[in-house]
Backbone as CSV, one residue per row, in Angstrom:
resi,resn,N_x,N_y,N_z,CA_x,CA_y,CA_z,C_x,C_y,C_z
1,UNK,33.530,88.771,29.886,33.912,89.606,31.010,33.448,91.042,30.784
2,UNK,33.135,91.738,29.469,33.306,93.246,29.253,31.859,93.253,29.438
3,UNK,31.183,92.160,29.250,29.492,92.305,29.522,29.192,92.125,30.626
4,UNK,29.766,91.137,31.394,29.596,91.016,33.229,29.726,92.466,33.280
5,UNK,30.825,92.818,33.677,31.552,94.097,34.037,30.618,95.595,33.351
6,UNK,30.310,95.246,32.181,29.678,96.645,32.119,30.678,97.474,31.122
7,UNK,31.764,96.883,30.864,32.765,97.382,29.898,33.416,97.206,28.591
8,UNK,33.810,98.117,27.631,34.222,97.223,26.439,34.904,96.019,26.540
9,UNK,34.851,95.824,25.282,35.948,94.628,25.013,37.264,95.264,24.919
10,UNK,37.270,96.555,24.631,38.715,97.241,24.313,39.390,97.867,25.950
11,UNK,38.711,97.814,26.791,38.931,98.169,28.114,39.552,97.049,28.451
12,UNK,38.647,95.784,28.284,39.309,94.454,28.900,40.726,93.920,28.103
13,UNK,41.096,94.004,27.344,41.854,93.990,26.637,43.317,94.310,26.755
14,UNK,42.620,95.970,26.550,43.979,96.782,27.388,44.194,96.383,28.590
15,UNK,43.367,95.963,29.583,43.526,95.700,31.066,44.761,93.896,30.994
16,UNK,43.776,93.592,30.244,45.055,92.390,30.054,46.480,92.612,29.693
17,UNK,46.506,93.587,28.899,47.834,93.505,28.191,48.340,94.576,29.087
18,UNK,48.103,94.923,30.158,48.912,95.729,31.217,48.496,96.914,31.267
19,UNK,47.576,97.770,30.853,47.194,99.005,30.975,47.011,99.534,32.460
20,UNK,47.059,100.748,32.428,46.661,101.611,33.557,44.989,101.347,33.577
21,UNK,44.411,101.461,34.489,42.992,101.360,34.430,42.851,101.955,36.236
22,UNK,41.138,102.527,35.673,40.648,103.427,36.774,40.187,102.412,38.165
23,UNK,40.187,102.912,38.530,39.685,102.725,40.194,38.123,102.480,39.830
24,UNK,37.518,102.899,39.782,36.003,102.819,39.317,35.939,101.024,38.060
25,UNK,36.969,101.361,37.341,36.965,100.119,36.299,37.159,99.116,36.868
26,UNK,38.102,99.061,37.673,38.514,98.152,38.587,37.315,97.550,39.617
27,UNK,36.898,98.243,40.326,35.616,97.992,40.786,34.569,97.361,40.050
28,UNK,34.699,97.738,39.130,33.081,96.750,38.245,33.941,95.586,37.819
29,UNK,35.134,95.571,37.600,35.894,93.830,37.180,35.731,93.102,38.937
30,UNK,35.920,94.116,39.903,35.176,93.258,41.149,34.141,92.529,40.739
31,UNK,33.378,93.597,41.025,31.729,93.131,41.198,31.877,91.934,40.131
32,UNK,32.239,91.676,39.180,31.594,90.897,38.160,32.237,89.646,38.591
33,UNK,33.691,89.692,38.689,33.935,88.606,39.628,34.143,87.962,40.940
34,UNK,32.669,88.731,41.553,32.690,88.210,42.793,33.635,88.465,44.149
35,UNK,34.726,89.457,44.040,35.738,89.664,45.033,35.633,90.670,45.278
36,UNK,36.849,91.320,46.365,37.154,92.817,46.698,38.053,93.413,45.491
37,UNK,37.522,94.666,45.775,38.637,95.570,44.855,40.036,95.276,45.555
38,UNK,40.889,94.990,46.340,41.923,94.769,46.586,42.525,93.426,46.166
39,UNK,41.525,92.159,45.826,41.624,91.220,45.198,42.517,91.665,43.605
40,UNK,42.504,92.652,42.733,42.899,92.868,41.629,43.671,93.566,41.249
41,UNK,44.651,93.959,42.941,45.569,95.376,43.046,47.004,94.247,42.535
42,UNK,47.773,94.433,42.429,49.362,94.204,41.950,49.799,94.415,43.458
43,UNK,50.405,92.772,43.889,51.078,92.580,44.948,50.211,91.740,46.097
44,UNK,48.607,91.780,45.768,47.879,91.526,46.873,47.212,90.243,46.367
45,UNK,47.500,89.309,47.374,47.672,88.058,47.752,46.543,87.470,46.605
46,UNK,46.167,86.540,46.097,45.097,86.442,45.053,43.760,85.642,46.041
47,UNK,42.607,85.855,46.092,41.427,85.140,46.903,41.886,83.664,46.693
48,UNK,41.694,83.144,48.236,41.648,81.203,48.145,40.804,80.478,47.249
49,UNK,39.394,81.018,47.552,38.724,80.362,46.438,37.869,81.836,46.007
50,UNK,37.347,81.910,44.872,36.651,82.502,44.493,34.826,81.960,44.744
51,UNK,34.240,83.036,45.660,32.704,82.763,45.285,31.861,82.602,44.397
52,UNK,31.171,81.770,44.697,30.471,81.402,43.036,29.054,82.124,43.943
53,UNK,28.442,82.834,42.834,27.355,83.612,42.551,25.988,82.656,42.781
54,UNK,25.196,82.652,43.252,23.776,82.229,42.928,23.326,82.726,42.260
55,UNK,23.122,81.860,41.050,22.108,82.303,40.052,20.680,81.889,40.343
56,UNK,19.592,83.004,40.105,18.217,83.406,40.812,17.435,83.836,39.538
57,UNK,16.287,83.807,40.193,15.309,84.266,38.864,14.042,84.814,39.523
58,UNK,13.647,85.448,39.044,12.701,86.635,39.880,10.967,85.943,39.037
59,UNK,9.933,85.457,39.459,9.298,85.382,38.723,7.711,86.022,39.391
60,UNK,7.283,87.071,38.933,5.953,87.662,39.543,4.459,86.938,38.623
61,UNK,3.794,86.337,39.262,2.346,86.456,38.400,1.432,87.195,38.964
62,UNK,0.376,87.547,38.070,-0.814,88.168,38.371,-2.062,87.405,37.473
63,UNK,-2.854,86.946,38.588,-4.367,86.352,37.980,-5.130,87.354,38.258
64,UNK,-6.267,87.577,37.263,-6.839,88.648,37.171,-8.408,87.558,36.967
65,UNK,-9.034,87.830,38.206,-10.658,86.915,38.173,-11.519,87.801,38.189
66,UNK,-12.300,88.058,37.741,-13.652,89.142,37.937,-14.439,88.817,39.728
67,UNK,-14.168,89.676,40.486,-14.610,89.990,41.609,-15.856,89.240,41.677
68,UNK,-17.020,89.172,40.964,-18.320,87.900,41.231,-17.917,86.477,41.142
69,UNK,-16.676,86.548,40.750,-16.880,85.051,40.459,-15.772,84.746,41.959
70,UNK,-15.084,85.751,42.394,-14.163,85.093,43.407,-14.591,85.543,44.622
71,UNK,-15.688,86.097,45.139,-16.494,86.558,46.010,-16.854,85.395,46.971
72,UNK,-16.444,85.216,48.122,-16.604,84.182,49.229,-17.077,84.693,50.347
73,UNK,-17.477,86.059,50.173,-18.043,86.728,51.604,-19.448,85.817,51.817
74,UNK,-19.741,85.024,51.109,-21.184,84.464,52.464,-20.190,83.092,53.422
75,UNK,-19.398,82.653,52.907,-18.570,81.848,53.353,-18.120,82.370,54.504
76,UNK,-17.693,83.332,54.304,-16.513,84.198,55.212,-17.539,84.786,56.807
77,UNK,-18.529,85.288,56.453,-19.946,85.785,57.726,-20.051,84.902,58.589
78,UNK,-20.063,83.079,57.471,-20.566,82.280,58.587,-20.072,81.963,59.469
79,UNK,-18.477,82.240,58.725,-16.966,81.842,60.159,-16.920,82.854,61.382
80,UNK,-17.676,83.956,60.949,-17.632,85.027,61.929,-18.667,85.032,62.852
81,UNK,-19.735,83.969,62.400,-20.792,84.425,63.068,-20.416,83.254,64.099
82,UNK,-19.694,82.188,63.785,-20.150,80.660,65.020,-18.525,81.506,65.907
């Protein structure tokens, strides 16, 4: 949780064992689990189900061909010309 969140282990900790904790702290224990900041206030109703996250993966390539060899402009004239 202190690595989702962005926070120690000694933050989460104290937060368990009843500590005062910031508004801002509170917010990143949102984000990490998926709810509203009012989801984690004392008194307010607990979420029905919790959203589960899509996990995603970003993947970019780049081919790098030397320009003579990938050159199709006589190809390309003849489509223009008919």
């Amino acid at each position: 949780m202190a690595r989702k969140a962005g926070v120690s282990v000694k933050t989460v900790e104290n937060v368990e064992h009843g500590a005062n904790v910031y508004m801002f702290t509170l917010a990143k224990f949102a984000t990490a689990l998926g709810v509203e900041n009012s989801a984690l206030l004392a008194g307010a109703d607990p979420p029905d189900d919790l959203p589960k996250k899509k996990r995603q993966i970003e993947v970019s390539l780049t081919i790098k061909i030397p320009f003579d060899d990938f050159d199709q402009s006589d190809e390309l004239m003849s489509l223009i010309e008919k």
